[in-house]
N, C-alpha and C positions, 0 to 999 in steps of 0.2 A: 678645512675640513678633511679628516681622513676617511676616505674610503673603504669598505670592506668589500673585501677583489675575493672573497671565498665561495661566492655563485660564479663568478668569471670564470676560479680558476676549476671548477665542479665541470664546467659548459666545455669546456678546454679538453678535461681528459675524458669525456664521451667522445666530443667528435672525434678525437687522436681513437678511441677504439675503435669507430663505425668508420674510419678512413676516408672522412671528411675530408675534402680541397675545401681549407679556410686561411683565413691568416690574422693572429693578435694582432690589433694595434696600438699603445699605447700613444693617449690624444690629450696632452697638457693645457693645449689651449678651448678656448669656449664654454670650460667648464664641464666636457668630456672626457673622462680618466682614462676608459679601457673600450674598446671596441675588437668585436670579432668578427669579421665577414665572411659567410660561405659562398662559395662560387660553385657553377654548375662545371663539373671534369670534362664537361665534353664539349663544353665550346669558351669556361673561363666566365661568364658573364654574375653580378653576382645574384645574390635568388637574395638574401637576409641578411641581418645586423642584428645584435646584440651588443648594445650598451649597458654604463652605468658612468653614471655624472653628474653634477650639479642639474639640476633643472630636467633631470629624469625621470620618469616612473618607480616609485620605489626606491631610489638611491641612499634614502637616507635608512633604509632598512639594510639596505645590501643585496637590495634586488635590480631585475635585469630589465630593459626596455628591450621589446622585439621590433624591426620593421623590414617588411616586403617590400622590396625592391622594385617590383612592375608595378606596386598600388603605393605604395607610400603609406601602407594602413601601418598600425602603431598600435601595440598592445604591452599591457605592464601592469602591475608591478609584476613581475614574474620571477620564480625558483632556478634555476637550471633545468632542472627536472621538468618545469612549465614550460618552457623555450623545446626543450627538446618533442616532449610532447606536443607542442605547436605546430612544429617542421618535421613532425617524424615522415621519413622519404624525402624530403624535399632536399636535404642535403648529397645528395645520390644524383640528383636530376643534371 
């Protein structure tokens, strides 16, 4: 099954403009395609993820899975535009 990475690559050039510490990761295995982690600048640690892959939230639309890193909570299907909305500031922290 082919992927649609056009919310990843949406999620990608927000944080590149709000000067997010994140980093792509393309994840072949598990059924995980693309993953984005943002990390907190001031001490590295990470705060969120942003998936899309087999056995995701919305994957088969070409939407994104969010999850918080200190709770393990999990939210989806989500836009780009949802995710950002999500963690508005949180990516800063």
């Amino acid at each position: 099954m082919k992927l649609d990475l056009r919310e990843m690559n949406k999620l990608e050039i927000v944080l590149k403009q709000k000067g997010a510490f994140y980093k792509r990761i393309p994840l072949p295995e598990d059924g995980i395609k693309e993953q984005i982690v943002v990390y907190s600048p001031t001490d590295g640690r990470r705060i969120w993820d942003a998936v899309i892959g087999l056995g995701t939230y919305g994957s088969r639309a070409g939407l994104l899975e969010l999850m918080w890193e200190d709770s393990g909570y999990v939210i989806g299907p989500l836009t780009a535009e949802g995710v950002i909305r999500e963690t508005e500031g949180y990516e800063q922290r």
